[in-house]
N, C-alpha and C positions, 0 to 999 in steps of 0.2 A: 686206393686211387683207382678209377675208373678206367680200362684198357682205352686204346686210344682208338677213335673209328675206323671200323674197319672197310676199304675201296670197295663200289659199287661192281667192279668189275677191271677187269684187265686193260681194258683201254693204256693204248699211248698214246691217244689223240689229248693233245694241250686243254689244260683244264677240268677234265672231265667230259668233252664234249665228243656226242658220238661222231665217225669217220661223215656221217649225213648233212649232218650241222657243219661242218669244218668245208663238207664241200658244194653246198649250197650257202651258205652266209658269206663266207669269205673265200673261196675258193684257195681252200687248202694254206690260206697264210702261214701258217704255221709249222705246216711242211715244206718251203719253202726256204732259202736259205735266205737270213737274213738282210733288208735291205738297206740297213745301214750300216757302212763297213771302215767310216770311218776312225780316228783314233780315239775320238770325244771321252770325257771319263764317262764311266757308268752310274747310276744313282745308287748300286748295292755297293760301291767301291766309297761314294762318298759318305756313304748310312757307316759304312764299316770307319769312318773316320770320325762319324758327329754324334754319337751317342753321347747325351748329355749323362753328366758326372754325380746325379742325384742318387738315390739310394732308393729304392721297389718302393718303401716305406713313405719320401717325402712326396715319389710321385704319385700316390694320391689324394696329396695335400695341393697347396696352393706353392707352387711354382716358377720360378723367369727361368726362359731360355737363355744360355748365354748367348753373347753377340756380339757384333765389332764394335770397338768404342767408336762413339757418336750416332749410332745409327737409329736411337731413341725410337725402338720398339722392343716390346716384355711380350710374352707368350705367358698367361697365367693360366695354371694347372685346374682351378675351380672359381673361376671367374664367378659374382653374381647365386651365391648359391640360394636354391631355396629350399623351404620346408618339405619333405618326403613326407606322403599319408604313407600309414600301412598297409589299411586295405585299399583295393577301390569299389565300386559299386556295386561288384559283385562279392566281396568280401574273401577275394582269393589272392589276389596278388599284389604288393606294393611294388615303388617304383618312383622314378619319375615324372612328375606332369606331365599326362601326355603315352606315358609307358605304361599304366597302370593295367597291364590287362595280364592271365595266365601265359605263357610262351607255349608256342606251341610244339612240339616235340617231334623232332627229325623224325623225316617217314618216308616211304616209295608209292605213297598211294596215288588213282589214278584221278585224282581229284583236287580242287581246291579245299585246303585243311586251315580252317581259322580258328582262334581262340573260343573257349568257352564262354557262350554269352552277346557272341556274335552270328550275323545273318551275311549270307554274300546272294547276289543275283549274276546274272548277264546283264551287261548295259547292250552292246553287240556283236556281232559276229562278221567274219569271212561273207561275204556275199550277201547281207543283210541289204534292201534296198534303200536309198537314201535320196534317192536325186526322184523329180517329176520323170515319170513314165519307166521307171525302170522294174523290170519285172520279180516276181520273187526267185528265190535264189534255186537253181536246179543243178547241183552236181555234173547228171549225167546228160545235160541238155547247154552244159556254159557256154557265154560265146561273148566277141569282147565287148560290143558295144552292150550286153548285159554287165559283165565288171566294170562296164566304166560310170557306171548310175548305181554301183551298189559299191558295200563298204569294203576297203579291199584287204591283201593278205598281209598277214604275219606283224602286227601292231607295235611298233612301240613306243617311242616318246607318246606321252600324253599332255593335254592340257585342257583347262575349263575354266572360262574366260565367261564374265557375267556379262549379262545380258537385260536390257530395259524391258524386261517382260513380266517383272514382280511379281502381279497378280497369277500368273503360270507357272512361277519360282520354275523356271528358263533359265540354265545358262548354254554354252558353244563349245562343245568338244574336239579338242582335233588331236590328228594321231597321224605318226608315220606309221607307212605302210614299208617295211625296210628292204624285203627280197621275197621270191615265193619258194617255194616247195614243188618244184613240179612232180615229183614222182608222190606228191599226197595229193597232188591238184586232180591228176588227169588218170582215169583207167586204162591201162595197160599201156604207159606212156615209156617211150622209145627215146632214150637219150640221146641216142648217137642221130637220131633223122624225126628232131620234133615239128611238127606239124605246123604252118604258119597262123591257122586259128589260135593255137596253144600257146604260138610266141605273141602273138597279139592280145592274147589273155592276158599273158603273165604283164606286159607291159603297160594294160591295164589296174593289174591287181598290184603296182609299183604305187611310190608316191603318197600322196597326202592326201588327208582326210577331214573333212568338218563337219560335222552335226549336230543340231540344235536337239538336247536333252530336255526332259522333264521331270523332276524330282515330288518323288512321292513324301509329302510334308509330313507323312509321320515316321519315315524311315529313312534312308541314304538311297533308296534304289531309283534309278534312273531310267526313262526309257528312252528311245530315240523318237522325236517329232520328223514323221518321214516327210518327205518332200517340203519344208519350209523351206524359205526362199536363203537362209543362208547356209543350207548345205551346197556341200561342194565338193567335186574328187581332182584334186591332180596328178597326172599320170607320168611315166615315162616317155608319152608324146604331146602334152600341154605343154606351152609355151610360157619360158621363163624367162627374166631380162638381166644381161649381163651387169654390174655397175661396179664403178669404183676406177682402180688406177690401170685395170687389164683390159676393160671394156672398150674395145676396140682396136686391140692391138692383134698386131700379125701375128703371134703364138694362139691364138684364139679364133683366127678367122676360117673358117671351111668354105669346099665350094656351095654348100647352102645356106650360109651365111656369111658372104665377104662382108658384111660390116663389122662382125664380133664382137655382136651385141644381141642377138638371138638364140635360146640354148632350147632343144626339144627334151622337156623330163627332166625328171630327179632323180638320182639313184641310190641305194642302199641307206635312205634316210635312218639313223639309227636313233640316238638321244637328240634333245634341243634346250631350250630356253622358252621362257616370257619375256617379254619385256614391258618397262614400266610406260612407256609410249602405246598398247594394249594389242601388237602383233605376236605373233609367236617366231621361234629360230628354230631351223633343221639342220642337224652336222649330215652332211653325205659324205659315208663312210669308206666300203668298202667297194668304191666302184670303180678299181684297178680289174677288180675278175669277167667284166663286162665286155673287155675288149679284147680279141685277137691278133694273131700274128707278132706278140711285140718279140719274139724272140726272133724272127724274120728279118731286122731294122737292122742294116750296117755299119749306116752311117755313127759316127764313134759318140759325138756329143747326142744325138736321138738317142743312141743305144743307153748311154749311164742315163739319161732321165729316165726314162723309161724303167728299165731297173730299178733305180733307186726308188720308183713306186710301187714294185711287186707286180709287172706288168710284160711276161715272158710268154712262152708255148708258142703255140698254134693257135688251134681253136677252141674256141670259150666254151665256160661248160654248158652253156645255154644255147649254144651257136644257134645265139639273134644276127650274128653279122652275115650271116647267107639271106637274111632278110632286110638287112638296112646297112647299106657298106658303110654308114658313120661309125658302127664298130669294129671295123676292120682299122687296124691301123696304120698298116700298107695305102690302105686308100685315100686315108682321112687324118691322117697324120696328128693334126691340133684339136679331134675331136674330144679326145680324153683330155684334153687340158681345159676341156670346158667345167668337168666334174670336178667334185672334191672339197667344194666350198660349202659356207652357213648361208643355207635359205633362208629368205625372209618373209611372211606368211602376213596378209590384214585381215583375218578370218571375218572380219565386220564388212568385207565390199569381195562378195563374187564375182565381180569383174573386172577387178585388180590384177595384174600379172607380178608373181611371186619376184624376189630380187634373188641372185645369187652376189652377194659381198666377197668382190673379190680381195679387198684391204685386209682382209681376218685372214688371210693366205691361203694356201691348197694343198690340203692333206687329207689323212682318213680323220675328217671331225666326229667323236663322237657325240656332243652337244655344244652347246655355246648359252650362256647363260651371264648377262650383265648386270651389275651394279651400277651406281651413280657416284661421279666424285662428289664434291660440297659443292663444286658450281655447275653440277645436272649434267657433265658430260659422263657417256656411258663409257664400260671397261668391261669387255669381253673376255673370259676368260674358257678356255679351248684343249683339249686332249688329242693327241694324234695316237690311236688305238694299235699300236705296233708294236713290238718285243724292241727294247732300246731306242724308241725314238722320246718325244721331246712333248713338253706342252708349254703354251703360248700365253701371251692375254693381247688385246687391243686396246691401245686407250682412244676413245674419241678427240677431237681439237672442236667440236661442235656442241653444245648447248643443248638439252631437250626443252622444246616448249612445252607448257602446258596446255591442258583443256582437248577440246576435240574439235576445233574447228575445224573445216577444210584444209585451212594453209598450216595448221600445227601438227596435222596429221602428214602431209605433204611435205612440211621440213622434216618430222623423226623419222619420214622413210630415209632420209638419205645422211642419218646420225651415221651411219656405222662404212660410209664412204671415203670417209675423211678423219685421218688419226696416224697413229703409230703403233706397227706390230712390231711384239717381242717377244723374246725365248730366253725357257729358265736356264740357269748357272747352279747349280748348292753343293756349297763346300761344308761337308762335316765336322765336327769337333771336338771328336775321339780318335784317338792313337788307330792309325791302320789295324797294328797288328791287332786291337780288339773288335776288329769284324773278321770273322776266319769261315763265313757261309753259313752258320749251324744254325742263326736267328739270335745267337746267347745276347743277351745284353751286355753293351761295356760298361765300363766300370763305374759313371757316372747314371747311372740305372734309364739312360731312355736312347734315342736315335734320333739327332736332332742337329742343328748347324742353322749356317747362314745364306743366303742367296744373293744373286743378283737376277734384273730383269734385262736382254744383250737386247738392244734397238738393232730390226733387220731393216726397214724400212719405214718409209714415212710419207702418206699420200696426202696432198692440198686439193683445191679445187684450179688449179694452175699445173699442175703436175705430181710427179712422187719424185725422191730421191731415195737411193739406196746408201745404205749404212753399212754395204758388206762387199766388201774388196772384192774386183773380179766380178762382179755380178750389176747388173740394170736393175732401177727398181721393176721392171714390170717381170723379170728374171724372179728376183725375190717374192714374188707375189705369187711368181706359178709355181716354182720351184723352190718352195719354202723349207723340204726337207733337206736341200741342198747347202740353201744358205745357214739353216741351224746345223749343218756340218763344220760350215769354214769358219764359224764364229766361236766353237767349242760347249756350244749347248751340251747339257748334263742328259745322260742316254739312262731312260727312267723304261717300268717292267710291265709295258702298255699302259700307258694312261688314259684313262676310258672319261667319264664323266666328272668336271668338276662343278662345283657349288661354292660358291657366296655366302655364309650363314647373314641373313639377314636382321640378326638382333646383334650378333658380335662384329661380325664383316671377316670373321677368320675365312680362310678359303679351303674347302677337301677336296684333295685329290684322289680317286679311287684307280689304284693300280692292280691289272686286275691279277697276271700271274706271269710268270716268263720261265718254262721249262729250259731254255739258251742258257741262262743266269750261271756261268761257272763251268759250264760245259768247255772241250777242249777247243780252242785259241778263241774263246768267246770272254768276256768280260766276267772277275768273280765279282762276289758279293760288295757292299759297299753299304754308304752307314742310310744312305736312303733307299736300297733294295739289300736288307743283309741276308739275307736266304738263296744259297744256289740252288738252282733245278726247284724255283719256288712253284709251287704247286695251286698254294693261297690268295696269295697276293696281301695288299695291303693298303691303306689309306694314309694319305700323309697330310698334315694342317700345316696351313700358311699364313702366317700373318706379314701384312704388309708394314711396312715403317709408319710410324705416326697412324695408321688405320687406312692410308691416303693410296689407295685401289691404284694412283697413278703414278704411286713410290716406282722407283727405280732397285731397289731392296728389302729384302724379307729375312724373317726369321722362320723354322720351318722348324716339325718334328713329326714323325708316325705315331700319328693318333691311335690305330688298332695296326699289329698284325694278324694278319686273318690262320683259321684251324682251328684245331682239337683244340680245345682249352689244356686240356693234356697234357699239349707238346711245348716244351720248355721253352722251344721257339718262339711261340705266341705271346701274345703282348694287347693289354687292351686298356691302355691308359691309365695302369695301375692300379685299376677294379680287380675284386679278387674271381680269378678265375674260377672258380668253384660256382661262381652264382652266375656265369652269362651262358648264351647257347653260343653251340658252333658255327662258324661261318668261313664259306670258303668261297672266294674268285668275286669278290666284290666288281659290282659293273654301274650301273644307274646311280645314283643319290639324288637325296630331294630334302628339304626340310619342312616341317610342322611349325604351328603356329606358335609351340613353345622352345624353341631353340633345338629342337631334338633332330638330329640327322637319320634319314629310313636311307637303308640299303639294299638294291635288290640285285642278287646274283648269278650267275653264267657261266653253269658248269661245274658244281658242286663235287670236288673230290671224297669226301667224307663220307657218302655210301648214302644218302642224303637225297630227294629231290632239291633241286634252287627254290629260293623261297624270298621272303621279304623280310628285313629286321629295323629295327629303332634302336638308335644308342641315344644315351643324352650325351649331350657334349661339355657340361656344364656342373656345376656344386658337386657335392661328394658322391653322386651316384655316375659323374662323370666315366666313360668305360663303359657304363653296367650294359650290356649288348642284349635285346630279346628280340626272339624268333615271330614274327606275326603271322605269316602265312608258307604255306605252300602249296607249287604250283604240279602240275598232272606229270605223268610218265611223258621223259622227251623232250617236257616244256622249258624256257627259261622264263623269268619276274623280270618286266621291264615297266618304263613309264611308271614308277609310281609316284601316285600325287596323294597328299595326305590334307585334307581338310579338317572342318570343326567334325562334322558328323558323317564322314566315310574317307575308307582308300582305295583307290583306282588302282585299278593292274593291270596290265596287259599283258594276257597270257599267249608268250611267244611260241609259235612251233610246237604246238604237243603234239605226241607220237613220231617226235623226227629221232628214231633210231634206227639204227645199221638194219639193213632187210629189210625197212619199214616199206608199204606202199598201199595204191589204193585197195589194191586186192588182199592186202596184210597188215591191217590197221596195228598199233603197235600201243594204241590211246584210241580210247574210245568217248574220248572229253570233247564235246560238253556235250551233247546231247544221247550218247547212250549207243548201245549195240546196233548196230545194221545202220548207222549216220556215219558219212564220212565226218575225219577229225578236223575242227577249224576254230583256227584261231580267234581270239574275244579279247576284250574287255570286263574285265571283274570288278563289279563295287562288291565293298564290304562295309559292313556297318551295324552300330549297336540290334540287342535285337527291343531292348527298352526304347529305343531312338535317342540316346544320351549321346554325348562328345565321345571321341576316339580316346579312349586311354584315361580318362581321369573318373 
């Protein structure tokens, strides 16, 4: 047996991730003491109760979850299964339709590392020009209104939305821009006294991004079409519109906006969504670290909101609020209660003002990604990216139209204003004492149980009504982490990005790790997080009752635990571990056109760069986990999108390690020695120009 991997290094920053990463992306979340301190169970507490009763053996056979009587839904273990070739194209690796390529094998290098067989380019970069009149990009010469006509920092959600330009085989990419790097941005940049050009940059190099590509027809490689008319950047100071049940209430009003309907910027866009109305979704994440003084606040009910968002200190690590007192929270009180929500993006009209939905609630969203009931109303379903907090869905009460006219585009803006938000419950279904932290499985060989979906709120075009005692709905709307306290939502190990499978409707939930997990008077294990001081993390599948996205109850089980194949702990749908790669801190998901879920992850404990992987979810290679790429020293794998004939990636942050800066690059990616390091965009794809994987 193989030793088990050994740590890239001594770090105890969560995850894997260096002390740079943890206090630029999120400022320091993680060292922070937990913001949710209610009684709620935990999801390691209920994992440690619900491990289904099968045996290693039948779990990778065909399968039912148990479940409550009457609740008429089955969880099957190999749904649908199909024929495995041996080889694939290049006569190396079998697999999964769709998996079919060599894996690529764990590495530190400072580079993008793809399979044998495959080509990758740059689509674009940190500073690339995009908008009319914006200049090329100059390091040592930036300034904002250059960032703000060029593409901006640190990438992640992606998307590529077709485009009626066929002859040019055109489509429309757009990407959050999540947070910047200052100390990789700027030469000999002064944290304590940054310069108001620099904060004006960075507020620039925030936000969102759209650029018209062009695909080269005999390969995957894409370039940017600069200056077309539907490029577009928005920033930290473009103008977004409130809507939904908060849009205009007193918790949101500022003195620059008494009406509470005007928001300046987006903040820490991290994952998102498509939707089938042809807009994109942005979760804005972590945009508690943005703001100032909240440890300053007396007053008692100000003080628990605030907290209960990870929203304390003095001054910000970026201290922007010496330049715009909307950050100061002494000053501006309701300004942060503008943040937090799913942007809504019509990348087809540059002169559209982006929506923030406030009905989908306010948290750290890491994406928002919708399904359609049977009668076309959409169901949002949502991650709040924190050590024991909760994740969500939406259901529509409105209709999608079809087509693209004016007025059908004009009603799916306003699908996702009107509906009912709600938070999960899962009760396990294994004996307590068989989750004791370790990962072991109980006795009925998986981690699995039942759910509920708890209604907080419910917004009309007439008003909202709240579903949760003690609280107003426009309360529940802002204060959502609050309400999934009083209702006893299930405190799950950060839940980062969920997905939809689009051929089954099962739903993944990617949890990414929670070092708290068991720690003293913190919550232990459970049958849906059973690892204390988990390092890994883990993805868990949800199916809804009846398949019915707008069921009120699920059936649920972890699909992979994440690590060493090694370690006894792990678990990967009852694939034999011997044949998958390792993977650890699972964050993004996305799926391929054959049912196969890609994962890209954030903070690789396994000594590892992060990288991207494909599992099938599906017939007997169900489990079988393979490594596709990896990203540079520093980097983390986000946005990945997986097509017929390429996968996108946005290579997040390279060189953001401890010491790192402009004077002591730390990555020298992408463009080579004596180039400052910026962040991209990566296609990959065949180098034959054949399909991805088969």
């Amino acid at each position: 047996m193989r030793k088990l991997l050994p740590l890239l290094s001594t770090s105890t920053h969560a995850g894997g991730r260096s002390a740079l990463t943890c206090r630029f992306r999120c400022g320091d979340a993680c060292f922070h003491e937990v913001p949710n301190t209610s009684d709620n169970e935990y999801v390691g507490d209920v994992i440690a109760g619900a491990l289904s009763r099968r045996s290693m053996m039948r779990a990778a056979a065909v399968v039912t979850v148990a479940t409550a009587a009457g609740t008429g839904v089955a969880m099957s273990g190999a749904p649908a299964a199909e024929a495995a070739t041996a080889t694939d194209t290049f006569g190396r690796a079998d697999g999964a339709r769709g998996l079919r390529f060599a894996p690529v094998a764990p590495n530190t290098a400072d580079q993008v590392t793809v399979p044998a067989g495959y080509s990758q380019s740059v689509v674009i970069r940190w500073g690339d020009p995009i908008l009319r009149g914006a200049p090329a990009f100059d390091a040592k010469n930036q300034t904002a209104a250059a960032q703000a006509g060029q593409f901006g920092y640190n990438n992640d959600f992606l998307a590529l939305l077709p485009l009626d330009d066929s002859y040019a085989r055109r489509q429309v990419l757009v990407a959050n821009h999540e947070y910047t790097d200052e100390v990789l941005m700027f030469a000999n940049y002064d944290a304590d006294n940054p310069t108001r050009e620099q904060v004006e940059i960075a507020w620039a190099a925030h936000g969102l991004g759209v650029v018209v590509v062009q695909e080269d027809h005999r390969s995957g490689k894409l370039t940017p079409v600069r200056r077309h008319e539907l490029n577009r950047r928005l920033t930290a100071t473009s103008e977004f519109r409130l809507t939904g049940p908060v849009a205009g209430s007193d918790l949101v009003k500022t003195s620059a906006d008494p009406t509470g309907t005007k928001v300046l910027g987006t903040l820490n866009n991290c994952s998102g969504g498509t939707t089938p109305w042809g807009t994109t979704l942005h979760g804005e994440e972590n945009f508690n670290q943005y703001f100032a003084n909240g440890g300053a606040v007396t007053e008692p009910v100000q003080a628990a909101r605030l907290k209960r968002y990870g929203i304390g200190g003095a001054a910000s690590e970026r201290k922007w609020e010496r330049f715009d007192k909307r950050f100061d929270v002494l000053q501006e009180p309701n300004e942060v209660n503008r943040f937090g929500y799913v942007v809504e993006l019509d990348p087809y009209d540059p002169t559209s003002t982006p929506r923030k939905h406030t009905a989908l609630g306010r948290f750290k969203h890491e994406g928002a990604q919708p399904r359609l009931t049977e009668d076309g109303r959409p169901v949002v379903y949502t991650g709040d990216d924190e050590r024991f907090d909760y994740f969500y869905k939406f259901v529509s009460s409105k209709r999608m139209k079809k087509g693209t006219s004016r007025a059908a585009r004009a009603h799916n803006l306003t699908l996702l204003d009107e509906g009912t938000l709600y938070v999960a419950k899962l009760t396990g279904d294994s004996p307590v004492a068989e989750i004791d932290g370790s990962g072991k499985l109980p006795a009925d060989g998986e981690f699995d149980g039942t759910g509920v979906w708890i209604p907080l709120a419910t917004a009309t075009a007439d008003g909202a009504v709240s579903h949760v005692e003690g609280m107003t709905a426009e309360e529940v709307f802002v204060f959502t982490r609050q309400a999934g306290d009083k209702v006893g939502a299930t405190k799950m190990d950060r839940p980062e990005d969920i997905e939809p499978s689009p051929r089954t409707g099962r739903v993944y939930v990617a949890l990414t790790n929670n070092k708290d997990r068991g720690a003293a008077g913190k919550a232990a294990a459970d049958e849906a997080n059973p690892r204390n001081a988990n390092k890994h993390g883990q993805i868990l599948e949800l199916a809804e009752h009846w398949n019915d996205p707008a069921a009120t109850g699920f059936a649920w089980r972890l699909f992979l635990v994440a690590g060493d194949p090694n370690d006894p702990a792990t678990y990967f749908a009852g694939f034999p571990k011997d044949k998958v790669s390792p993977i650890s801190c699972p964050d993004n998901v996305a799926f391929d056109a054959h049912g196969n879920l890609w994962i890209s992850t954030d903070g690789n404990q396994l000594g590892s760069h992060d990288g991207l992987f494909g599992v099938a979810t599906r017939g007997d290679r169900r489990g079988e986990l393979k490594q596709f790429l990896t990203v540079p020293r520093g980097a983390e794998t986000c946005g990945p999108l997986v097509q017929d004939r390429r996968v996108l990636v946005a290579v997040q942050h390279p060189g953001e390690i401890d010491g790192a800066s402009v004077e002591n690059p730390q990555s020298v990616w992408p463009d080579g020695p004596g180039k400052i390091v910026r962040p991209a965009v990566v296609a990959v794809y065949r180098t034959d120009g054949g399909n991805i994987g088969v």
